[in-house]
PDB file of N, H, CA, C and O in Angstrom:
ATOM      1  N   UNK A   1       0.849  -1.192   0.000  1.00  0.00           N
ATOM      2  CA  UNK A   1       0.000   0.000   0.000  1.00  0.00           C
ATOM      3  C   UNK A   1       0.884   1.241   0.000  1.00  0.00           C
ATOM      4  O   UNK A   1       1.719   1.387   0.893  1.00  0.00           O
ATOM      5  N   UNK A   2       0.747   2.037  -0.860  1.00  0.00           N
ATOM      6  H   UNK A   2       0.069   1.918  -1.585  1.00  0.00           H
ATOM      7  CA  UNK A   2       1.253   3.206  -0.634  1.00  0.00           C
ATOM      8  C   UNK A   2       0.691   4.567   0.027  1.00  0.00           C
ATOM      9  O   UNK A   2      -0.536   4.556  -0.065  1.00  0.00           O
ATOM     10  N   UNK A   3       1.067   5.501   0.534  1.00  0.00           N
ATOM     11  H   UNK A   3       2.064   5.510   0.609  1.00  0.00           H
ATOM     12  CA  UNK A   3       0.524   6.452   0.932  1.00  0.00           C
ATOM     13  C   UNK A   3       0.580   7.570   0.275  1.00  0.00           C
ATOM     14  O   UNK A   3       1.693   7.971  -0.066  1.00  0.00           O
ATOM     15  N   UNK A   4      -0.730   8.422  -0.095  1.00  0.00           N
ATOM     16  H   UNK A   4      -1.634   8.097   0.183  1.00  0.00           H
ATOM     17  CA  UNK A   4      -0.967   9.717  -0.636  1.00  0.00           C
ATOM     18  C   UNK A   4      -0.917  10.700   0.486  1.00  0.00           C
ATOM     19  O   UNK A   4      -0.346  10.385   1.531  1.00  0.00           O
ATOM     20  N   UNK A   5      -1.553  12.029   0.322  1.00  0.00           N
ATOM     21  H   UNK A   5      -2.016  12.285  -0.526  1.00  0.00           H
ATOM     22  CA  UNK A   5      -1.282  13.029   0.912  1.00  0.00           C
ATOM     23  C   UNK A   5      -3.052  12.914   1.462  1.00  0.00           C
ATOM     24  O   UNK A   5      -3.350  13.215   2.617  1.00  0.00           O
ATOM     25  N   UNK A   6      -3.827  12.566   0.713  1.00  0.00           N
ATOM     26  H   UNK A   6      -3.585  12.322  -0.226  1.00  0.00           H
ATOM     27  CA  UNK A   6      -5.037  12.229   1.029  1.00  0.00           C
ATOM     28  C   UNK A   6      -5.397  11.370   1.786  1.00  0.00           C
ATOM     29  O   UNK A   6      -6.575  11.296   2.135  1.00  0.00           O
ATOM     30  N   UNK A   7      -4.535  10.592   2.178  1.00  0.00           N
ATOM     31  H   UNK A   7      -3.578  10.652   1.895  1.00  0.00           H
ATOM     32  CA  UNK A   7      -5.007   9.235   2.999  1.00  0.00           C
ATOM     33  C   UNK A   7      -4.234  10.170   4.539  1.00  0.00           C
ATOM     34  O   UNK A   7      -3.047  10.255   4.858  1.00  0.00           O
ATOM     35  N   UNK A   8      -5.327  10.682   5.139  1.00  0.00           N
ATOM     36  H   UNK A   8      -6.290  10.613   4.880  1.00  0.00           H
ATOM     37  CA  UNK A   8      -4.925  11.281   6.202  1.00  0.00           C
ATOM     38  C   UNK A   8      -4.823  10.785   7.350  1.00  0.00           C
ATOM     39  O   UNK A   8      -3.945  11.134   8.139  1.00  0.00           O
ATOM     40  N   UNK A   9      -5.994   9.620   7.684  1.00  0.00           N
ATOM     41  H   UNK A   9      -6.708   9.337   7.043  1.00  0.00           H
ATOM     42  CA  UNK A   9      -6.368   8.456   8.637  1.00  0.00           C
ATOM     43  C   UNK A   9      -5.369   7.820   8.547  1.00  0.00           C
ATOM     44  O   UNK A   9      -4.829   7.737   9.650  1.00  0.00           O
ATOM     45  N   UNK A  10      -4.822   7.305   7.759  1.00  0.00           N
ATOM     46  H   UNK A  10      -5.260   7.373   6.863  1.00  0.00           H
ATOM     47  CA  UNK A  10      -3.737   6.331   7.689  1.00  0.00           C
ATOM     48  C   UNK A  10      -2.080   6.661   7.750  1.00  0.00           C
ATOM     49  O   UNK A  10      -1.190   5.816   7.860  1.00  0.00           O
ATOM     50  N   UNK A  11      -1.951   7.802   7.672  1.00  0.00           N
ATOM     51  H   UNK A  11      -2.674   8.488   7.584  1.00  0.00           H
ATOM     52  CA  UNK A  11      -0.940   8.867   7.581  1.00  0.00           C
ATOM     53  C   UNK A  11      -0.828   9.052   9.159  1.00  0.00           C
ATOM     54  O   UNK A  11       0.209   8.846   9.789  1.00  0.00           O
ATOM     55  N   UNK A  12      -2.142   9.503   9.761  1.00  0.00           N
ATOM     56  H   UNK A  12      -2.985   9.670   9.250  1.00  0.00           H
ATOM     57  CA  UNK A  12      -2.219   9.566  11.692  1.00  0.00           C
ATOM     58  C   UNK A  12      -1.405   8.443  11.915  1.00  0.00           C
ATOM     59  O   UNK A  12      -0.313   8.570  12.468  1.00  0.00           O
ATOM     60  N   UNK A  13      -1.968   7.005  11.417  1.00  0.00           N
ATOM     61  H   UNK A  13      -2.855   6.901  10.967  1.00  0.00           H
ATOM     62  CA  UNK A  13      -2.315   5.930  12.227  1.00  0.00           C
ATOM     63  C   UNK A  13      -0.546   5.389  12.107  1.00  0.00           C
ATOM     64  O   UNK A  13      -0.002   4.840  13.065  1.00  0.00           O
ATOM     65  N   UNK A  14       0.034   5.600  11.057  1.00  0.00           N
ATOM     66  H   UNK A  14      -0.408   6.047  10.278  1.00  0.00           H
ATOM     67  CA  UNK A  14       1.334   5.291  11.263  1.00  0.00           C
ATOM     68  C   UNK A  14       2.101   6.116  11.845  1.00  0.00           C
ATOM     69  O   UNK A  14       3.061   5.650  12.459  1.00  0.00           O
ATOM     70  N   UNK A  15       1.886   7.605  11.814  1.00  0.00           N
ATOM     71  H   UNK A  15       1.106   7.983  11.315  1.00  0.00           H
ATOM     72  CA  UNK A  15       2.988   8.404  12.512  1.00  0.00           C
ATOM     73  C   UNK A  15       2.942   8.066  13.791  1.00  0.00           C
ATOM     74  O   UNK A  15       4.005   7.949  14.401  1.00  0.00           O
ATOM     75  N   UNK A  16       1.638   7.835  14.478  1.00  0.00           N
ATOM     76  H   UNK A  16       0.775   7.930  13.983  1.00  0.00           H
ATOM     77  CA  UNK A  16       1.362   7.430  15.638  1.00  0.00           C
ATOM     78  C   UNK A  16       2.130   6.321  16.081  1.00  0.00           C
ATOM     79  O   UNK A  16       2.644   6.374  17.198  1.00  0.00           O
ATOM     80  N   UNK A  17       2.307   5.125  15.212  1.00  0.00           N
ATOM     81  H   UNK A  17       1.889   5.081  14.305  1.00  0.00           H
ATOM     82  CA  UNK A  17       3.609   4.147  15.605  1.00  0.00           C
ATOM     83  C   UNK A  17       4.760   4.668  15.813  1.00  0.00           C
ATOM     84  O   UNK A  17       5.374   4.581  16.877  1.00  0.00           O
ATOM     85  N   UNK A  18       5.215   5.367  14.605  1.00  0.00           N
ATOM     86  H   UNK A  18       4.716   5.438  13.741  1.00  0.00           H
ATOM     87  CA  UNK A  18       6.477   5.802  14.269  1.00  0.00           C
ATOM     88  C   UNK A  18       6.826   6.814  15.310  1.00  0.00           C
ATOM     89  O   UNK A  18       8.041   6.785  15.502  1.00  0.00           O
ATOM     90  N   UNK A  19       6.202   7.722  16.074  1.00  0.00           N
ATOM     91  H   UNK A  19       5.215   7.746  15.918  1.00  0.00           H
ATOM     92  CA  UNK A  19       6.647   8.692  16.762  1.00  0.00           C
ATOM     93  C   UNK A  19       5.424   8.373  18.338  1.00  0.00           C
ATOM     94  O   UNK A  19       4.766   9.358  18.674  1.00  0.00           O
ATOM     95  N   UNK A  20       5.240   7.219  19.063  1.00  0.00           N
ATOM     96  H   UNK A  20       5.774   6.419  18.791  1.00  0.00           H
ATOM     97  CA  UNK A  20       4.667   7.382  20.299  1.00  0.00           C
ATOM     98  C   UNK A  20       4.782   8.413  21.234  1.00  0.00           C
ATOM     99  O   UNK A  20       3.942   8.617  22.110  1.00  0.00           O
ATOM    100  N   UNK A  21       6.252   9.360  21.000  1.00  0.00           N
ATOM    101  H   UNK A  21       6.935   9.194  20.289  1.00  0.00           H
ATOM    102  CA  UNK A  21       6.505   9.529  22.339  1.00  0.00           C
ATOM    103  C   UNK A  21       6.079  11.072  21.415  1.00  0.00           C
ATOM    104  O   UNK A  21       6.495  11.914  22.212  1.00  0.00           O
ATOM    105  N   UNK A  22       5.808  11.442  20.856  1.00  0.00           N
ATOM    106  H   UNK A  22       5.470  10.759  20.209  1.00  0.00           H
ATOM    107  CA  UNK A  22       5.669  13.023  19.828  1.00  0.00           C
ATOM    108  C   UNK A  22       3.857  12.935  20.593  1.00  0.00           C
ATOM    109  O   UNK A  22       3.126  11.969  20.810  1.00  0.00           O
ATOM    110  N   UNK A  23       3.675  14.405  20.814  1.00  0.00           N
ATOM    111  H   UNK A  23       4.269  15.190  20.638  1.00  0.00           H
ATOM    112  CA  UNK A  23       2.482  15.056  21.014  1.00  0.00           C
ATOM    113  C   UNK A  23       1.730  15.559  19.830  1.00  0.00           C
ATOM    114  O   UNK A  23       2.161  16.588  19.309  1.00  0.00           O
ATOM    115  N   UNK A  24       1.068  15.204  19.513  1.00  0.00           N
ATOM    116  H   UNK A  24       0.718  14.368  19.936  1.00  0.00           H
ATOM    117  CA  UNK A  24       0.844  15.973  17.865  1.00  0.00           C
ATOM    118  C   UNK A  24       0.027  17.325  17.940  1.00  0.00           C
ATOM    119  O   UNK A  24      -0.256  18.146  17.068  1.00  0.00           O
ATOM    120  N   UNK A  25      -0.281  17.260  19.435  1.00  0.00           N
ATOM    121  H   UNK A  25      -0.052  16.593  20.144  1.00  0.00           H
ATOM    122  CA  UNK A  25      -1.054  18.884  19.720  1.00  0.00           C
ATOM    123  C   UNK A  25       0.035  19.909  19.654  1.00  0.00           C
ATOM    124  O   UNK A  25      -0.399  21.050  19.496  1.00  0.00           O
ATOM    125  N   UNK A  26       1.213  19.811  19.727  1.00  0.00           N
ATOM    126  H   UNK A  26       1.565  18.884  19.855  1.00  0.00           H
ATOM    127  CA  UNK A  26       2.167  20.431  19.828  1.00  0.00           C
ATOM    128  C   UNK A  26       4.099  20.128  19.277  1.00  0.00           C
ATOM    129  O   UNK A  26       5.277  20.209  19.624  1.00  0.00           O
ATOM    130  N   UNK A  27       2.677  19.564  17.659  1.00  0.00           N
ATOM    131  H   UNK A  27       1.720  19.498  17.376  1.00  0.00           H
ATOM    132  CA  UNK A  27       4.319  19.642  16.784  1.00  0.00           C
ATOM    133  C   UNK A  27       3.888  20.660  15.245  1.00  0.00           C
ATOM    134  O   UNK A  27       2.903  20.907  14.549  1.00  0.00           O
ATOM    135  N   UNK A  28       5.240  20.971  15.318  1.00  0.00           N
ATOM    136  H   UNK A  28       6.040  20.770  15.883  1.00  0.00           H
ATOM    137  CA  UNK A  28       5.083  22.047  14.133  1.00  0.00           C
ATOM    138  C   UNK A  28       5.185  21.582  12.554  1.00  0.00           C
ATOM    139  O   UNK A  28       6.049  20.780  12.203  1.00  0.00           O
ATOM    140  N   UNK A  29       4.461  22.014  11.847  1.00  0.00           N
ATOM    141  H   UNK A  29       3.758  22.666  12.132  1.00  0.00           H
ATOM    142  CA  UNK A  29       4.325  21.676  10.519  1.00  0.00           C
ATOM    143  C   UNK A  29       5.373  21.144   9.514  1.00  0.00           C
ATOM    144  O   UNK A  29       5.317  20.291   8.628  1.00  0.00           O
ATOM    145  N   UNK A  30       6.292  21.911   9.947  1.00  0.00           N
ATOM    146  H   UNK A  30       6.337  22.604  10.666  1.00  0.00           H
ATOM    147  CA  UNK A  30       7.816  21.213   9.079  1.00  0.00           C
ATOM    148  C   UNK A  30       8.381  20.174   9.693  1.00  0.00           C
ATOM    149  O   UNK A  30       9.265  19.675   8.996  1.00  0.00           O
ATOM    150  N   UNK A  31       8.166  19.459  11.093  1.00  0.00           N
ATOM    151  H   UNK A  31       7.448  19.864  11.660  1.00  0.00           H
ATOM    152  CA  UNK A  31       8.435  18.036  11.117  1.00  0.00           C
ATOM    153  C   UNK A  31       7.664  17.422  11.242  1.00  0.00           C
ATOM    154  O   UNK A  31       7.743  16.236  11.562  1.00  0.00           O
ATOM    155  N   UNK A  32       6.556  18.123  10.998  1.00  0.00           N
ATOM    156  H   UNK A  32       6.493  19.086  10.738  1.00  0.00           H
ATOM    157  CA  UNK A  32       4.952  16.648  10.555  1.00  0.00           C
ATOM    158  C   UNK A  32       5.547  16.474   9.447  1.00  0.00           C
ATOM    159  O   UNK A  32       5.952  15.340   9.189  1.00  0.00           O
ATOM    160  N   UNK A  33       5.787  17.721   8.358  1.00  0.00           N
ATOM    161  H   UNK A  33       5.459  18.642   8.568  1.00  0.00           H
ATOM    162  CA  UNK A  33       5.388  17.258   7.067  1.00  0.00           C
ATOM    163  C   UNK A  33       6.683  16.366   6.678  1.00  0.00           C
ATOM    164  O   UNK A  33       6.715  15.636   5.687  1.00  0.00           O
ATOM    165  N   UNK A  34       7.891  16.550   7.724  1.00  0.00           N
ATOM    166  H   UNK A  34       7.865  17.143   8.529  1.00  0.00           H
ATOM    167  CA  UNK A  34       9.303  15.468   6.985  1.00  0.00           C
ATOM    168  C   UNK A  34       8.921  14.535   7.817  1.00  0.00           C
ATOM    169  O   UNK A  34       9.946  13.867   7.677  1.00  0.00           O
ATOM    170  N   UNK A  35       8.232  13.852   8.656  1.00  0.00           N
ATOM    171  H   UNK A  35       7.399  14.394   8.770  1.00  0.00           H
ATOM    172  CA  UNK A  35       8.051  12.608   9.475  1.00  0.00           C
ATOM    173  C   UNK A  35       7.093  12.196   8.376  1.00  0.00           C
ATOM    174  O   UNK A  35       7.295  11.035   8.021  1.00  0.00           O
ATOM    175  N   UNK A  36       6.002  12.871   7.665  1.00  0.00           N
ATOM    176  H   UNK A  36       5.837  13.815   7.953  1.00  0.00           H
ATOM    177  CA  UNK A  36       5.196  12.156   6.591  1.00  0.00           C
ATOM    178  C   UNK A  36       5.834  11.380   5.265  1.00  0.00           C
ATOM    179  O   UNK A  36       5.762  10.245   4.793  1.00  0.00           O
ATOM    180  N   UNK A  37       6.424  12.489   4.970  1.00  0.00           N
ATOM    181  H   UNK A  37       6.482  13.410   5.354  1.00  0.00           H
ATOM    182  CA  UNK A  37       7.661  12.183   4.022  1.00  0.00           C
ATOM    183  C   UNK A  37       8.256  11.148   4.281  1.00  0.00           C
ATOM    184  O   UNK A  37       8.213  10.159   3.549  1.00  0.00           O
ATOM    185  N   UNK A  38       8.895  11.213   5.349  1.00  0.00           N
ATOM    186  H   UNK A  38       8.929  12.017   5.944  1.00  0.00           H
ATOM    187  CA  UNK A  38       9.848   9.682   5.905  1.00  0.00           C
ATOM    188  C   UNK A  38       9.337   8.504   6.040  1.00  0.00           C
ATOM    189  O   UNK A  38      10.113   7.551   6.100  1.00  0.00           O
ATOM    190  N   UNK A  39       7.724   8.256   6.132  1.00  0.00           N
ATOM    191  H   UNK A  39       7.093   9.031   6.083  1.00  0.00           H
ATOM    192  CA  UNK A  39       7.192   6.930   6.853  1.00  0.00           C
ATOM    193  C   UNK A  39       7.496   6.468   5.017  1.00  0.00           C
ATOM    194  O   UNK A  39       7.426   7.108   3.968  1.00  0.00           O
ATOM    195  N   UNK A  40       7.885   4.888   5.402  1.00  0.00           N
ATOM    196  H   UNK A  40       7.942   4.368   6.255  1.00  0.00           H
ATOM    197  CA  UNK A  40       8.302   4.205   4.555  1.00  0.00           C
ATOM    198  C   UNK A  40       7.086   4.084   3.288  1.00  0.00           C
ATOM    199  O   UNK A  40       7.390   3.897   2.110  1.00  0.00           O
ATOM    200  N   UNK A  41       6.123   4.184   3.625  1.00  0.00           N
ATOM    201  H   UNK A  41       5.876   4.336   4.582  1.00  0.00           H
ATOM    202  CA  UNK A  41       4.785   3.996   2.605  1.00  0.00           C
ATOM    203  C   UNK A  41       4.307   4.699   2.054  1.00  0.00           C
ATOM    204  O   UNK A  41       3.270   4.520   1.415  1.00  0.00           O
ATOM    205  N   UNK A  42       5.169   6.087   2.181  1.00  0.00           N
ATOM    206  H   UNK A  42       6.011   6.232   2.701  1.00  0.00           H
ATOM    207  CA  UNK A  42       4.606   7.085   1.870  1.00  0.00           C
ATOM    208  C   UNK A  42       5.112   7.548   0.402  1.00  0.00           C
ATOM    209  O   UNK A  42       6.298   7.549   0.071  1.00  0.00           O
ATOM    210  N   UNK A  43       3.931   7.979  -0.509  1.00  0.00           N
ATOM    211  H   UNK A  43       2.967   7.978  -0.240  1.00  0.00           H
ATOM    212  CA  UNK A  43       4.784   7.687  -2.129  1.00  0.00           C
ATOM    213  C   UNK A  43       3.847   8.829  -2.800  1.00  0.00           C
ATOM    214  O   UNK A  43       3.034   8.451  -3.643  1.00  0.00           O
ATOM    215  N   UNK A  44       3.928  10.404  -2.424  1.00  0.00           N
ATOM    216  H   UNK A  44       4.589  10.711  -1.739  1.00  0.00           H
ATOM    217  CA  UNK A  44       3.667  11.301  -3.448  1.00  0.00           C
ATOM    218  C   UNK A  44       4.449  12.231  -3.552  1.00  0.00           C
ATOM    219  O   UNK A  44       5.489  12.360  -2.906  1.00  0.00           O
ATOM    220  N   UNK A  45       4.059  12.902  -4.302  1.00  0.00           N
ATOM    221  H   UNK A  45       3.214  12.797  -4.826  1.00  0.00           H
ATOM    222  CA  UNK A  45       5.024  14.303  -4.300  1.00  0.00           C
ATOM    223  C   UNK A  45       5.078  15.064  -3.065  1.00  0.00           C
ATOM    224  O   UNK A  45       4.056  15.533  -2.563  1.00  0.00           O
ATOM    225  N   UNK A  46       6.655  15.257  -2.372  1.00  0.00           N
ATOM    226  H   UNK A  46       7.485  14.877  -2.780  1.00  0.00           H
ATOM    227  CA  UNK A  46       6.182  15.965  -1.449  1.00  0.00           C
ATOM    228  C   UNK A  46       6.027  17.571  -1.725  1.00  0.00           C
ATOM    229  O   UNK A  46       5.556  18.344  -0.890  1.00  0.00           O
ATOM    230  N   UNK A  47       6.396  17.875  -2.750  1.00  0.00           N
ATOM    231  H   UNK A  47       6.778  17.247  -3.428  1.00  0.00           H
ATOM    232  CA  UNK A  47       5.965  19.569  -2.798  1.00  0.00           C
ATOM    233  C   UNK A  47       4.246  20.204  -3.074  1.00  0.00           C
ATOM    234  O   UNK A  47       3.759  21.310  -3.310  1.00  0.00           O
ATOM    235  N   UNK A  48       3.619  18.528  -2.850  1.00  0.00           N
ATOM    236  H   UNK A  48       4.014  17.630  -2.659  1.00  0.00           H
ATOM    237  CA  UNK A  48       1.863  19.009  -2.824  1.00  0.00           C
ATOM    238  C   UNK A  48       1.228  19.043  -1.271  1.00  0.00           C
ATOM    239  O   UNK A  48       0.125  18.891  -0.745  1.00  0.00           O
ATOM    240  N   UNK A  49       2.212  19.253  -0.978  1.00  0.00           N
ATOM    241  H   UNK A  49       3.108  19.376  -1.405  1.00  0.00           H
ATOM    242  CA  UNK A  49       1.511  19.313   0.755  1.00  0.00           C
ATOM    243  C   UNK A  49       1.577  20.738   0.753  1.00  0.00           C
ATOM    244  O   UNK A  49       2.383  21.436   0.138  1.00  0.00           O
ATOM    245  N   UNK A  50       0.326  21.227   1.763  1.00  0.00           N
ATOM    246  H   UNK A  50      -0.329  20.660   2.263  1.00  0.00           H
ATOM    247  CA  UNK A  50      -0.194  22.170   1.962  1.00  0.00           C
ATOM    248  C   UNK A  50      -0.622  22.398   3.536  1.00  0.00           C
ATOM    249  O   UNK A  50      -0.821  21.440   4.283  1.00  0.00           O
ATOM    250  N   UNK A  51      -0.731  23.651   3.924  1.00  0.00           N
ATOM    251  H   UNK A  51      -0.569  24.429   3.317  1.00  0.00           H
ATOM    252  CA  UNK A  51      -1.544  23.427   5.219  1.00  0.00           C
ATOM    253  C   UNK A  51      -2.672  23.358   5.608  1.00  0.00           C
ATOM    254  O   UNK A  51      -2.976  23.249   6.796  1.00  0.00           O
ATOM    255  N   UNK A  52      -3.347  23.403   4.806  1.00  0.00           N
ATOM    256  H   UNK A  52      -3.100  23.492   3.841  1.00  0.00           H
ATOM    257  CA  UNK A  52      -4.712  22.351   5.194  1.00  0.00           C
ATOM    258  C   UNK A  52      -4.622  21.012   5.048  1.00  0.00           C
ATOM    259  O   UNK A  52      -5.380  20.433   5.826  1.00  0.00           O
ATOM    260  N   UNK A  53      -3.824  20.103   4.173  1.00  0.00           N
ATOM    261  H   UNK A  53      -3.208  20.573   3.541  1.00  0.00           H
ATOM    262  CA  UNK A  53      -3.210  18.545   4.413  1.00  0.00           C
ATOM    263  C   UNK A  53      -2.895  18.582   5.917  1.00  0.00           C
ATOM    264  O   UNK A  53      -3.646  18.248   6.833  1.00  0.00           O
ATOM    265  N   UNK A  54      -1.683  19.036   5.991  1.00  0.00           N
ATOM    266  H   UNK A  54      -1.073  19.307   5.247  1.00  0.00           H
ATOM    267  CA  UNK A  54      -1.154  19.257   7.224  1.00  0.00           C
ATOM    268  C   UNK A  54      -1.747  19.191   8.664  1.00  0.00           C
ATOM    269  O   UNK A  54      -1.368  18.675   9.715  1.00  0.00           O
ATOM    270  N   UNK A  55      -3.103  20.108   8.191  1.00  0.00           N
ATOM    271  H   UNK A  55      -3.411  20.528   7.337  1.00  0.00           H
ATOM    272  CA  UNK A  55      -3.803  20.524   9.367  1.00  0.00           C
ATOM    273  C   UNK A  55      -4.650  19.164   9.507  1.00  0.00           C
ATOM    274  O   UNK A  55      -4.945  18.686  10.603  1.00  0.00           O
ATOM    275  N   UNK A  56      -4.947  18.694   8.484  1.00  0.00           N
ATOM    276  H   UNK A  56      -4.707  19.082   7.594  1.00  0.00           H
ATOM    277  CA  UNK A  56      -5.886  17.581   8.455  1.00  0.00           C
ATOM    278  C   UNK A  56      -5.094  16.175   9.205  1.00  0.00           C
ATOM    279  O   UNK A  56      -5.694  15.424   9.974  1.00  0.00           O
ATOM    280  N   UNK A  57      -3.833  16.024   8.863  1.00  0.00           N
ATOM    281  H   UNK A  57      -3.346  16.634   8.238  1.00  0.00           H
ATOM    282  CA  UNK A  57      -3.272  15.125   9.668  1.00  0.00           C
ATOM    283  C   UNK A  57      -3.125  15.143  10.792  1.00  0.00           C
ATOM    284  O   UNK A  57      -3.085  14.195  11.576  1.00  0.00           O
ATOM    285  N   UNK A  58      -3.029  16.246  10.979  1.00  0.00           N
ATOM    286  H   UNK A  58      -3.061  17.017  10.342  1.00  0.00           H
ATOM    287  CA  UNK A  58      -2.612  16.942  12.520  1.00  0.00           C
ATOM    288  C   UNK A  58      -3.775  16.513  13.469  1.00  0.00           C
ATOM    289  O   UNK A  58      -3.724  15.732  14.418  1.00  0.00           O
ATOM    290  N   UNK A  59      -4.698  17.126  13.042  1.00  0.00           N
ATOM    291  H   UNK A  59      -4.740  17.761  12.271  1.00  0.00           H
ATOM    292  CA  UNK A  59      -6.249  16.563  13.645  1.00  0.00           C
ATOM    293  C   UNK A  59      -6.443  14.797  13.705  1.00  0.00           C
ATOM    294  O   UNK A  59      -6.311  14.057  14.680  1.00  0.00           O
ATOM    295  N   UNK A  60      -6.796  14.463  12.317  1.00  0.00           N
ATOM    296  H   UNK A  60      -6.903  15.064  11.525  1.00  0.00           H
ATOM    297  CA  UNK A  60      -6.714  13.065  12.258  1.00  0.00           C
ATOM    298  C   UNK A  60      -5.705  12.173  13.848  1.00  0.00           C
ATOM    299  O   UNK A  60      -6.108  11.357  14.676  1.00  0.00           O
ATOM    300  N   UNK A  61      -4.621  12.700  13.703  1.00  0.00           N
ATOM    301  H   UNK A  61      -4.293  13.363  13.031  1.00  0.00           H
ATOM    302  CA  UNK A  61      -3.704  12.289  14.779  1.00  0.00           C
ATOM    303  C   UNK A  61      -4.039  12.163  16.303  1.00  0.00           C
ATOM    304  O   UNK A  61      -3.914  11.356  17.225  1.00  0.00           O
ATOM    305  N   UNK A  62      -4.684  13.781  15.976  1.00  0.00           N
ATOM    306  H   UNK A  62      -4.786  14.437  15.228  1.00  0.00           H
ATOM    307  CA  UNK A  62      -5.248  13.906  17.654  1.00  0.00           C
ATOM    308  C   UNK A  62      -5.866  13.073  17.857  1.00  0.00           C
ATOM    309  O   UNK A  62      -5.315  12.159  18.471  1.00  0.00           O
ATOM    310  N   UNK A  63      -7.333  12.891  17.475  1.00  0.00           N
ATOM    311  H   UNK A  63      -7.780  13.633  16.976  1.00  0.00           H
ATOM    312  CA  UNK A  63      -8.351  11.820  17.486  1.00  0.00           C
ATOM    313  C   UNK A  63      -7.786  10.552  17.486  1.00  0.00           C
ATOM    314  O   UNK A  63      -8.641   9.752  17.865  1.00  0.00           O
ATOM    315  N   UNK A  64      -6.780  10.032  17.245  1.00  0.00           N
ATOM    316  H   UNK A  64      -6.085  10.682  16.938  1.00  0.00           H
ATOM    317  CA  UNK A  64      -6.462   8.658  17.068  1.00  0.00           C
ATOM    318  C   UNK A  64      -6.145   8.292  18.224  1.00  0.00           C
ATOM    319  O   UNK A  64      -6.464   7.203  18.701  1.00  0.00           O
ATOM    320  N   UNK A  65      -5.350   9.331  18.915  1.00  0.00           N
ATOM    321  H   UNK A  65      -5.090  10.216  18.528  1.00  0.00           H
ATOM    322  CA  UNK A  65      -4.630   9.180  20.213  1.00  0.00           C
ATOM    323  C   UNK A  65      -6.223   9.158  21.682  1.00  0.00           C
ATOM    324  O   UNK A  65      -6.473   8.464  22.668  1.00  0.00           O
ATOM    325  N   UNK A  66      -6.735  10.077  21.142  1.00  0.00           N
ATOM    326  H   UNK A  66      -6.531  10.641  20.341  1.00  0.00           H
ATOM    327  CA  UNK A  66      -8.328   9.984  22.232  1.00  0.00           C
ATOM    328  C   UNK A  66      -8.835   8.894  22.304  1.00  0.00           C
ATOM    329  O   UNK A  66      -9.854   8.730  22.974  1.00  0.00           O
TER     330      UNK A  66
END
């Protein structure tokens, strides 16, 4: 499976592995968006991220952790 910029649920659900000990209420946009970049499954362009993507993961994340 690869990961888009759209698959935001699934984008949470691994950073959430990848970074347990990270707060996502209180991480900043340029190492969400290179920790997105980095998860191994992840396969789009990264110069189409935006901050509403961003914001959307960000959220997505929170909720995962509740």
């Amino acid at each position: 499976m690869s990961l888009k910029w759209t698959d935001t649920l699934e984008i949470a659900i691994q950073l959430d592995e990848a970074h347990p000990e990270a707060d996502p209420t209180h991480i900043n946009f340029v190492d969400l968006r290179n920790w997105i970049i980095d998860l191994p499954e992840f396969d789009d362009d990264p110069g189409h991220s935006g901050e509403k993507i961003l914001e959307a993961v960000q959220m997505a994340w929170i909720e995962e952790r509740e």
